[in-house]
MDTraj code that builds the backbone (N, CA, C; nanometers):
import mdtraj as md
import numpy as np

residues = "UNK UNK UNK UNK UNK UNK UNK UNK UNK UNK UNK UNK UNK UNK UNK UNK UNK UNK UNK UNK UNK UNK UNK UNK UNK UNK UNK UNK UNK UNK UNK UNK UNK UNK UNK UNK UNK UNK UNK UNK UNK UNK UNK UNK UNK UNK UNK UNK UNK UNK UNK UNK UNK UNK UNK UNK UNK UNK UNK UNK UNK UNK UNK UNK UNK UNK UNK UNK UNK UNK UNK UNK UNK UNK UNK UNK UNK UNK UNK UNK UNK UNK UNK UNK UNK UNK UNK UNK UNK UNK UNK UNK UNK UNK UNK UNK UNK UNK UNK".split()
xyz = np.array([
    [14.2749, 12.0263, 17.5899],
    [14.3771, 11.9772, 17.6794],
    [14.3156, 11.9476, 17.8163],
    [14.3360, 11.8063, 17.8938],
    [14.2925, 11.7704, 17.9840],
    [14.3362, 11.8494, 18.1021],
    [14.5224, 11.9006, 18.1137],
    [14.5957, 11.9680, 18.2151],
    [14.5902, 12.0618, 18.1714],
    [14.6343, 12.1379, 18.3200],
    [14.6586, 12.2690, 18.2486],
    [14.7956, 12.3060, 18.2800],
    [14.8549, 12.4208, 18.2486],
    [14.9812, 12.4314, 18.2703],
    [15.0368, 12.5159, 18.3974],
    [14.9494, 12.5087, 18.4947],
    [14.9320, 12.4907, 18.6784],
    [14.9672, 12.3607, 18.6947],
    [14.9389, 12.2759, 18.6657],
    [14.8504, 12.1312, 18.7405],
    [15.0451, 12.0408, 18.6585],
    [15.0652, 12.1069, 18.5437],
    [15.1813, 12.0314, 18.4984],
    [15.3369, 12.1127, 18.6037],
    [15.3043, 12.2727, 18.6240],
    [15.4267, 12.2597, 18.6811],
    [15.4101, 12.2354, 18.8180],
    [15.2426, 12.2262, 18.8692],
    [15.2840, 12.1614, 19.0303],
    [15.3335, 12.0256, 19.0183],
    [15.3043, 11.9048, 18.9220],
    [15.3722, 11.7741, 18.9488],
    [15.4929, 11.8278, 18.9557],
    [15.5681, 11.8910, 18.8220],
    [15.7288, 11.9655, 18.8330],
    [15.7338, 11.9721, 18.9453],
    [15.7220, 12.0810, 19.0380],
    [15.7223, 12.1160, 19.1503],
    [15.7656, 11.9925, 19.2670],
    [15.6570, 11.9244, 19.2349],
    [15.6629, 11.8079, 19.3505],
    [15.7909, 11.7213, 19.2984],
    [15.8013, 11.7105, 19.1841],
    [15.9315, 11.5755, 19.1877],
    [16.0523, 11.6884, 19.1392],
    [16.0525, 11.7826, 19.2326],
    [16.1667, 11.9124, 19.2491],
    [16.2611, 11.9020, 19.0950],
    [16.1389, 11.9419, 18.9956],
    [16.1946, 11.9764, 18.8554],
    [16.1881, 12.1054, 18.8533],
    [16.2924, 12.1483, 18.7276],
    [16.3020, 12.3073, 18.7004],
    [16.2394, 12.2709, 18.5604],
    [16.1481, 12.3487, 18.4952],
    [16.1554, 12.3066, 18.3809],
    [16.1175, 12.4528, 18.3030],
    [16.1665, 12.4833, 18.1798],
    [16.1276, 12.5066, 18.1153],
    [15.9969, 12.5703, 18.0191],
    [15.9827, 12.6368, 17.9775],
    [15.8177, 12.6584, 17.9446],
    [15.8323, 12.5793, 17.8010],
    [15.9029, 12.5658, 17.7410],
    [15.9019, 12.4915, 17.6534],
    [15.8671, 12.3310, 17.6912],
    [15.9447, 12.2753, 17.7986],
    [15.9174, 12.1539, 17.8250],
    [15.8010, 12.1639, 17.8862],
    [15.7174, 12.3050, 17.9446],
    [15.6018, 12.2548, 18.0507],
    [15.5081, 12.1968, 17.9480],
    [15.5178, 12.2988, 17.8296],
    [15.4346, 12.2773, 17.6799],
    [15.4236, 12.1047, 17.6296],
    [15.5406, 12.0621, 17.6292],
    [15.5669, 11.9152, 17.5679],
    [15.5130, 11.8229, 17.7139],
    [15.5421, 11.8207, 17.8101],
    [15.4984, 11.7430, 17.8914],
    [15.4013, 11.7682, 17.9077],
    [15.2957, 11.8277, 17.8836],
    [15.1114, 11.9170, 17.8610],
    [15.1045, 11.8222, 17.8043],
    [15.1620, 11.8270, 17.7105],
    [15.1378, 11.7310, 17.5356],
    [15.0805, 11.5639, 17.5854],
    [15.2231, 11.5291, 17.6470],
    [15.2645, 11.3846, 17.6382],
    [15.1361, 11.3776, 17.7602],
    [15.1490, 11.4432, 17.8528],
    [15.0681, 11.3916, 17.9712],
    [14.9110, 11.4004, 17.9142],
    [14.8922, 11.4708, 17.8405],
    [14.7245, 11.4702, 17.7702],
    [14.7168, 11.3356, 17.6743],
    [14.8287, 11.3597, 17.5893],
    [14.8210, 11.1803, 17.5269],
    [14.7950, 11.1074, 17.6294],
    [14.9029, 11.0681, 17.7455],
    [14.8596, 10.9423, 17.8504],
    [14.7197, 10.9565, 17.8706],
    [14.6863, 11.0383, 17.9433],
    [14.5481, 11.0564, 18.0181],
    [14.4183, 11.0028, 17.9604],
    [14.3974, 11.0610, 17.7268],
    [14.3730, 11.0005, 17.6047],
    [14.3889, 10.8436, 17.6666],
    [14.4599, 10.8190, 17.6410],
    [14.5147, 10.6501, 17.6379],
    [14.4160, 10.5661, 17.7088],
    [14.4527, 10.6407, 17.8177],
    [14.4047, 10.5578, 17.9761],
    [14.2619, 10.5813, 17.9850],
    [14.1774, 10.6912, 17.9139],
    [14.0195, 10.6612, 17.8977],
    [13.9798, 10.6205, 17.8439],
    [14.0414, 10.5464, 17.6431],
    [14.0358, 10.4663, 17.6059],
    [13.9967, 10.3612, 17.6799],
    [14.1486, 10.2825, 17.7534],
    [14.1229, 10.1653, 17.8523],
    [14.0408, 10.1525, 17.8918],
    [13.9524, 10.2862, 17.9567],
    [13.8834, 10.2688, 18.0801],
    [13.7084, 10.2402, 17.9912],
    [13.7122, 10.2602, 17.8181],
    [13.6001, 10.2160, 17.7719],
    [13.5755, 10.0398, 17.7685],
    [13.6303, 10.0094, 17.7830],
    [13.6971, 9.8507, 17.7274],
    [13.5960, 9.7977, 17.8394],
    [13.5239, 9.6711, 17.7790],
    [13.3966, 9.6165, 17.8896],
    [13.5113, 9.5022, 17.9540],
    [13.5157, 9.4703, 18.0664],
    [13.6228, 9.3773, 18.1298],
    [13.5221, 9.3192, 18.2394],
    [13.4249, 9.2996, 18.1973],
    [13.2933, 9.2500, 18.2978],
    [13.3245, 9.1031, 18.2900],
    [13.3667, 9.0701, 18.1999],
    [13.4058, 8.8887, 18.1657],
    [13.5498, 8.8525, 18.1878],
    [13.6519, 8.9698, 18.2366],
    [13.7019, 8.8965, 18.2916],
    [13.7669, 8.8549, 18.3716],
    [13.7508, 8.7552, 18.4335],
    [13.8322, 8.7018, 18.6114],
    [13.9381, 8.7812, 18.6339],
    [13.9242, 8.8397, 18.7638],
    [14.0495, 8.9447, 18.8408],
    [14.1511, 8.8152, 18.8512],
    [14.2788, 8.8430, 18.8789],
    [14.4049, 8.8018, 18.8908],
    [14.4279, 8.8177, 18.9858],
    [14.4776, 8.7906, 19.1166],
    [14.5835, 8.8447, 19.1935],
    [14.7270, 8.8405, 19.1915],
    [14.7775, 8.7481, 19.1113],
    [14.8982, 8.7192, 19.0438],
    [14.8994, 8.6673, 18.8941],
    [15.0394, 8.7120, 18.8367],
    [15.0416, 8.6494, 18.7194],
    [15.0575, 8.5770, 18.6738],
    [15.1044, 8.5047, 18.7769],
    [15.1231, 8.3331, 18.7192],
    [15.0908, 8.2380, 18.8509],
    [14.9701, 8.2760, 18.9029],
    [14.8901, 8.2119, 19.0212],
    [14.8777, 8.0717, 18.9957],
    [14.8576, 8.0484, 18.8042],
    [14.8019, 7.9237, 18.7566],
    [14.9226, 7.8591, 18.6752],
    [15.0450, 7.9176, 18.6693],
    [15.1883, 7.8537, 18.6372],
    [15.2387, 7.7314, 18.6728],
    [15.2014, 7.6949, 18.8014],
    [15.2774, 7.6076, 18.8953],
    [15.4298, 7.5694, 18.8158],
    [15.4647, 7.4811, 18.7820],
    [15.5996, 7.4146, 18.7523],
    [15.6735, 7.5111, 18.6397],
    [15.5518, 7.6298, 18.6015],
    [15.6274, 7.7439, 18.4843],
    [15.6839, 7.8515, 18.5898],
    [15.6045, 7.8557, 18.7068],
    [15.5949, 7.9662, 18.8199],
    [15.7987, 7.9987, 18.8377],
    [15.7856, 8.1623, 18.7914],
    [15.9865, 8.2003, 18.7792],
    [15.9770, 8.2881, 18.9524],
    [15.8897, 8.2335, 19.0378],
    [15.9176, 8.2934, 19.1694],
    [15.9792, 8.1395, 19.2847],
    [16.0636, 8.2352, 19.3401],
    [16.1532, 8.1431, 19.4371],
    [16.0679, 8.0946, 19.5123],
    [16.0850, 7.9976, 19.6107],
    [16.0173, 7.9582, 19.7570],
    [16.0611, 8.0292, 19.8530],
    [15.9711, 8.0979, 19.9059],
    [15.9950, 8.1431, 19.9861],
    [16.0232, 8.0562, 20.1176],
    [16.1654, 8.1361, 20.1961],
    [16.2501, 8.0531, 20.3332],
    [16.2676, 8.1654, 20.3969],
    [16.3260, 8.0676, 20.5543],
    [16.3964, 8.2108, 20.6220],
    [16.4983, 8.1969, 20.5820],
    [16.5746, 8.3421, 20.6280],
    [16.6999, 8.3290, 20.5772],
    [16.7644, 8.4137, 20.6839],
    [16.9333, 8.4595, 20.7289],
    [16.9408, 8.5134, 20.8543],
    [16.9735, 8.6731, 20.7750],
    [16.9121, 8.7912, 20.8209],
    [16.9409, 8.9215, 20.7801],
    [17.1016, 8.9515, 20.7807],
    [17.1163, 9.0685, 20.5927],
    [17.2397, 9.0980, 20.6224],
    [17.2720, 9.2075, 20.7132],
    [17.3781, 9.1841, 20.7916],
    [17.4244, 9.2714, 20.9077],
    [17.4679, 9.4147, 20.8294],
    [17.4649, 9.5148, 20.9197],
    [17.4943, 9.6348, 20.8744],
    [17.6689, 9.6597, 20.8263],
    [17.7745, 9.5956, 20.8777],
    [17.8909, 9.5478, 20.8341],
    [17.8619, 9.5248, 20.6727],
    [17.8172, 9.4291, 20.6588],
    [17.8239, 9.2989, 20.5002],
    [17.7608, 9.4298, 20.3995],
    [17.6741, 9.4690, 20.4586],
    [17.5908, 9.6094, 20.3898],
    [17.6279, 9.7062, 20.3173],
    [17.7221, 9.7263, 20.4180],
    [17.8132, 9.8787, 20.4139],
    [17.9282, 9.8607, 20.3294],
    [17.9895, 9.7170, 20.3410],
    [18.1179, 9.6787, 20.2758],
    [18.1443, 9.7610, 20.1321],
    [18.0518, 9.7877, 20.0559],
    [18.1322, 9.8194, 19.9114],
    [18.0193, 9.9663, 19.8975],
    [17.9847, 10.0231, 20.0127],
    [17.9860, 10.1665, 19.9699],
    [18.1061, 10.2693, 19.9589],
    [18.0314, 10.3728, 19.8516],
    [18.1642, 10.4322, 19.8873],
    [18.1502, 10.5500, 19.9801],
    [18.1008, 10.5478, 20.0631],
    [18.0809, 10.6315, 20.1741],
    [18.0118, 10.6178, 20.2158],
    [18.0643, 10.5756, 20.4345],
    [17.9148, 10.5349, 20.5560],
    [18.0201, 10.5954, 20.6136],
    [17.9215, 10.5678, 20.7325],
    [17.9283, 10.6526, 20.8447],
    [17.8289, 10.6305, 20.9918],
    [17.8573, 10.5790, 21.0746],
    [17.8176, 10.5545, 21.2397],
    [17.6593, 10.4291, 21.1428],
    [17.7017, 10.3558, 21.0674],
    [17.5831, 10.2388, 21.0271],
    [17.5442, 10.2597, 20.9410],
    [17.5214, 10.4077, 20.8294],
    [17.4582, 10.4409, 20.7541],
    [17.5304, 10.4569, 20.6641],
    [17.4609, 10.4238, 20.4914],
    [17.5314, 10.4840, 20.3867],
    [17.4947, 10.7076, 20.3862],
    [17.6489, 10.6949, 20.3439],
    [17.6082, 10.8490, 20.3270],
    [17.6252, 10.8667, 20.1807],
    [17.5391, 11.0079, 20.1916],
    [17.5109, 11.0499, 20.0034],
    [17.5530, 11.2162, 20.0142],
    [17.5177, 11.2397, 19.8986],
    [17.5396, 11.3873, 19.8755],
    [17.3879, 11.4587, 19.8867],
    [17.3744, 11.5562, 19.9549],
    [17.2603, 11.6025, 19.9583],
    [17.1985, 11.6677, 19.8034],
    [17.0969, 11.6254, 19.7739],
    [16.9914, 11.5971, 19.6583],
    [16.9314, 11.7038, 19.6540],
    [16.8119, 11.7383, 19.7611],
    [16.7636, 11.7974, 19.7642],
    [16.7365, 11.9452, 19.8503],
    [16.7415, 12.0757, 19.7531],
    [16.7856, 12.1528, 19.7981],
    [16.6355, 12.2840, 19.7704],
    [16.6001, 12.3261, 19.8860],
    [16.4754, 12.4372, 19.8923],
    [16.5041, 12.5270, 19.9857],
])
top = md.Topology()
chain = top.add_chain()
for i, resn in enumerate(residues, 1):
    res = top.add_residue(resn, chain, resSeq=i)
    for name in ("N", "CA", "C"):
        top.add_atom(name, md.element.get_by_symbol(name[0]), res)
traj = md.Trajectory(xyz[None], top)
């Protein structure tokens, strides 16, 4: 196993999961498959071929991206219109996160 089961419940930790020792076990699992996967990839010779900076750089008339314009920003009014709860400009939420 590439992780260990420190290293799986500090990610937990960080994206404020409770988990399980059963799930720390299965996400060990799955996250050692990915990791597998991705050194695979990383054998693969890609010496031949041309970097990209976009995916359809060479599309032109196929190209599914808009033209970019100006346009005038929406106001904090038009914004707010169909929340269901603001307050002094801001949308409000329910507090999430709790330590």
């Amino acid at each position: 196993m590439k992780l260990t089961e420190q290293e799986v419940r500090g990610v937990a930790d960080l994206a404020n999961l409770a988990l399980t020792d059963d799930e720390v076990a299965r996400m060990r699992h799955d996250l050692d498959e990915i990791l597998t996967h991705i050194d695979k990839l990383n054998e693969l010779d890609t010496s031949g071929v041309e970097p990209m900076a976009q995916v359809l750089f060479d599309a032109e008339e196929t190209a599914t991206l808009r033209e970019d314009r100006e346009r005038p920003p929406v106001g904090t009014e038009a914004a707010l219109a169909n929340a269901p709860l603001s307050g002094s400009g801001y949308f409000k939420i329910p507090k999430v996160i709790e330590r």
